[in-house]
C-alpha positions, -999 to 999 in steps of 0.1 A, spaced: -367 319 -557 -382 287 -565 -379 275 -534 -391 303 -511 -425 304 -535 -429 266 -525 -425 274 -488 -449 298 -486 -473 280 -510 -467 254 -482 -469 273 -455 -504 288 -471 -520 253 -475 -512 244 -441 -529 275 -423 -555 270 -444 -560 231 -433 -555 240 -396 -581 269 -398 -604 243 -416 -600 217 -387 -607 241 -362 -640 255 -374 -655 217 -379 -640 211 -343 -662 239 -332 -695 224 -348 -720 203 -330 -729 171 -349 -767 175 -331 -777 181 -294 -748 183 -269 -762 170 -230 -753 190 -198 -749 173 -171 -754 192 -140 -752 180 -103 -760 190 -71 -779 206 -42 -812 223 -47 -812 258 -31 -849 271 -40 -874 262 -67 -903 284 -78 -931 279 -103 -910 280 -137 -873 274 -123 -848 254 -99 -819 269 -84 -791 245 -83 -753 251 -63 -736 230 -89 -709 205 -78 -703 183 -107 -713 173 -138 -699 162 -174 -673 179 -196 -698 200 -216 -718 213 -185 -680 221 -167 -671 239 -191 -701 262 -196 -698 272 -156 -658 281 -165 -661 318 -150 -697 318 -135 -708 315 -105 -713 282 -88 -749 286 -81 -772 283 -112 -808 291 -123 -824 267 -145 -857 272 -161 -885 248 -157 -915 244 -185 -946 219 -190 -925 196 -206 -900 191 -175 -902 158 -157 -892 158 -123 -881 121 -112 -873 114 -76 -857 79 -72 -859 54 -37 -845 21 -36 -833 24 -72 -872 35 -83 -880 62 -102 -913 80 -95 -926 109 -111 -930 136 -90 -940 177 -90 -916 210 -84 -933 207 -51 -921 179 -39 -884 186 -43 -868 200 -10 -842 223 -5 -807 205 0 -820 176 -19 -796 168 -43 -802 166 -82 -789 160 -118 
């Protein structure tokens, strides 16, 4: 009887531990980056629309069950950087062309 109240005390503990290290798995320690890339379909005034191709783990993982092509919002605090020759230059939503390919 002893035994089997130890076990499950046991057992109890350890459900317990695993539930624990799941739910601080889960947490984000601060801001996570997505990294998206690919080709630029259309842009408009407040958004891009991107057919994604790659990209980091995080941003991967978001797409899991959604449709390759993506619309991302734009605001006044987006900077636009188009580089040549290993320069970056700031440049506007205008200046981006479709098939053009971003990150």
């Amino acid at each position: 009887m002893k035994r089997s109240t130890i076990a499950i005390a046991a057992a109890a503990v350890l459900a317990t531990l695993v539930a624990a290290t799941a739910a601080f798995a889960g947490e984000s320690k601060g801001n996570t980056l997505y990294r998206y890339v690919g080709q630029l379909k259309a842009t408009s005034g407040s958004s891009v629309t991107v057919t994604v191709q790659n990209g980091n783990r995080a941003a991967l993982r978001s797409l899991l069950g959604q449709s390759q092509e993506q619309t991302f919002a734009t605001g006044e605090k987006t900077v636009f950087l188009k580089w040549t020759n290993g320069i970056p230059k700031v440049v506007g939503i205008g200046d981006l062309a479709v098939n053009d390919y971003v990150t």
